[in-house]
C-alpha positions in Angstrom: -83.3 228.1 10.6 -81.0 228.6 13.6 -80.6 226.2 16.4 -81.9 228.7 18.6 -85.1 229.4 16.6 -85.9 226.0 16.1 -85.8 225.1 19.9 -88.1 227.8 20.1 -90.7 226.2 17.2 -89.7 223.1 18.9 -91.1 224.6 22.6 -94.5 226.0 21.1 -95.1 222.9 19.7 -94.7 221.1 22.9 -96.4 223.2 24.7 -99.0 223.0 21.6 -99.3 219.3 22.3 -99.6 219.2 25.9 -102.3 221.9 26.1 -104.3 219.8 23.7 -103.5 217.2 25.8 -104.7 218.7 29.0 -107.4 220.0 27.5 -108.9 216.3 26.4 -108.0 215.3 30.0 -110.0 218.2 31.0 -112.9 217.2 28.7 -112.8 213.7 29.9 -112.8 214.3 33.8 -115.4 217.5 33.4 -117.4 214.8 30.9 -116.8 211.7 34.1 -118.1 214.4 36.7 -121.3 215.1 34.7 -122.0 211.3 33.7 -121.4 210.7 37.7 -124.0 213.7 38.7 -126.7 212.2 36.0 -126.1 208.8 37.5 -126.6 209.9 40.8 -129.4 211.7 40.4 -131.3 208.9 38.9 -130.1 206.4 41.6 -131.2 209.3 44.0 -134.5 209.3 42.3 -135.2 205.5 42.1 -134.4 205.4 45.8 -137.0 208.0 46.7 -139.6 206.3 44.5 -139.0 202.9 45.9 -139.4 204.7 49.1 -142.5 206.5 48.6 -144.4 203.8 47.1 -143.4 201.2 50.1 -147.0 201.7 51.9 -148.4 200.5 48.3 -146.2 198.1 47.6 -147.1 196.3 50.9 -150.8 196.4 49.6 -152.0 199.3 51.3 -153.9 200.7 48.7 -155.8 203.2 50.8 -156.5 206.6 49.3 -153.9 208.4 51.6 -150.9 205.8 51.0 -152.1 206.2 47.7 -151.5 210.2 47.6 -148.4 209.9 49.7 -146.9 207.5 47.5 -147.9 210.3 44.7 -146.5 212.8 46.9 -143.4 211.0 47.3 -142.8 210.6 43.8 -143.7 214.4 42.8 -140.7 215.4 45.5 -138.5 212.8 44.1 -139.2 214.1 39.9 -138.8 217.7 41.5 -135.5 216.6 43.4 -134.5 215.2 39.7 -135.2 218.2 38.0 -133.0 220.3 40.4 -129.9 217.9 40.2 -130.0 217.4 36.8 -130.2 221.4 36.3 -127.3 221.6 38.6 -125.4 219.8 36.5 -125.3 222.7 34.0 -123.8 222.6 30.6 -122.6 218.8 29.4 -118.9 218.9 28.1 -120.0 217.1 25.3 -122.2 217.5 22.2 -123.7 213.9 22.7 -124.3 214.4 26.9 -126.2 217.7 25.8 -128.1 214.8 23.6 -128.3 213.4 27.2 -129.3 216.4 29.1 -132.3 216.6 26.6 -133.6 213.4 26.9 -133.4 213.3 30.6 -134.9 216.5 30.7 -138.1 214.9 28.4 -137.7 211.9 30.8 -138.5 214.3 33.8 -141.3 216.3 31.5 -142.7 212.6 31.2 -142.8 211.7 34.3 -144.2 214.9 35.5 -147.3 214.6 33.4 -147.9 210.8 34.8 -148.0 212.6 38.5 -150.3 214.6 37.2 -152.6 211.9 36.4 -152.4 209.9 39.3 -153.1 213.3 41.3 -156.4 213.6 38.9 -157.3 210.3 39.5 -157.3 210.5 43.3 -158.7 213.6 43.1 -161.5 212.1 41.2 -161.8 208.8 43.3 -163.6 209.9 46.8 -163.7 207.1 49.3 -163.6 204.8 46.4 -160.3 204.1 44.8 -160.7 201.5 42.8 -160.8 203.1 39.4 -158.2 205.3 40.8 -155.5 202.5 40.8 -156.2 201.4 37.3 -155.1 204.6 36.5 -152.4 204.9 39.3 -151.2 201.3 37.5 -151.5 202.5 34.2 -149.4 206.3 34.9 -146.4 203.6 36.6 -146.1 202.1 34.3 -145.6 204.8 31.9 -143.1 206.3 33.9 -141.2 202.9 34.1 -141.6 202.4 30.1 -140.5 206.4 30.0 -137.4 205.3 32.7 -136.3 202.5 29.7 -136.9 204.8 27.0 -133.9 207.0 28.3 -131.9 204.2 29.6 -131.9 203.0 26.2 -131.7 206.8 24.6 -128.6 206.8 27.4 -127.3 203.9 25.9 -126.6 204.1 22.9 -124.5 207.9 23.3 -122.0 205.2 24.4 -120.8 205.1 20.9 -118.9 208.7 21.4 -115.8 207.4 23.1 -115.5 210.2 25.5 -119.2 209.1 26.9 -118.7 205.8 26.7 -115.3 205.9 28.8 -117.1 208.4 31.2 -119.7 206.1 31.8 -117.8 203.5 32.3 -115.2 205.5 35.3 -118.3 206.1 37.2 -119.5 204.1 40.1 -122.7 205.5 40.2 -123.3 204.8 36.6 -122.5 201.3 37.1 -124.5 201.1 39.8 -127.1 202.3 37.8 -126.9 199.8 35.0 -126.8 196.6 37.4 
């Protein structure tokens, strides 16, 4: 093989090599930004239920803090939906495994709104057995919240998660 041919094989190769290496720096930052946008959105979202349920946590446990609180948490599960959605396709098989159970986790929590909107619905002037049911759908959702935090989790075994969750300050923020 000539000198000149071989500089040539030698070149391709290089520039083999440093597109694959681009490219897995590509994956990695396009896999960071998406771990960053879930974590937001979930810090997003447990700052807009902390905020709608302040009337309630403060023991105002009419029915109209009651539906606010309800009403706050719809938005926020909505607002959740959208920025996860906006997130669009995960770089990575196992945050398309993450996509999927976040999505559930916002099907889930949907459905507990739903009952807390029956049960004041149902309650008239009297909601007692309304909050017994309120309870009960909260703490679903917060058993549904650990269910993916744990689902979340253990995707950290794929390195590429793992180091993306990891490079992100909302994530951390997230997991305390």
């Amino acid at each position: 093989m000539s000198i000149s041919r071989l500089a040539a094989v030698a070149a391709t190769i290089a520039l083999a090599v440093a597109a694959s290496g681009c490219g897995g720096s590509d994956t990695q930052s396009q896999t960071e930004a998406w771990a960053d946008g879930m974590c937001s959105a979930l810090l997003d979202w447990q700052s807009s239920v902390q905020t709608a349920g302040e009337k309630v946590s403060k023991g105002d446990l009419s029915k109209s803090s009651l539906q606010g609180a309800a009403n706050g948490v719809s938005d926020a599960n909505k607002q959740l939906r959208d920025d996860l959605d906006s997130l669009g396709k995960p770089p990575t098989e196992t945050a398309e495994k993450a996509k999927n159970d976040l999505n559930q986790l916002t099907d889930d929590l949907k459905t507990n709104i739903d009952k807390i909107r029956d049960a004041l619905g149902n309650a008239g002037s009297d909601v007692t057995a309304a909050i017994t049911a309120v309870s009960g759908s909260v703490q679903a959702m917060s058993q549904d919240v650990q269910n993916t935090a744990t689902q979340l989790k253990a995707l950290q075994s794929d390195d590429t998660w793992s180091k993306a969750f990891k490079s992100s300050d909302s994530c951390q923020k997230l997991s305390g």
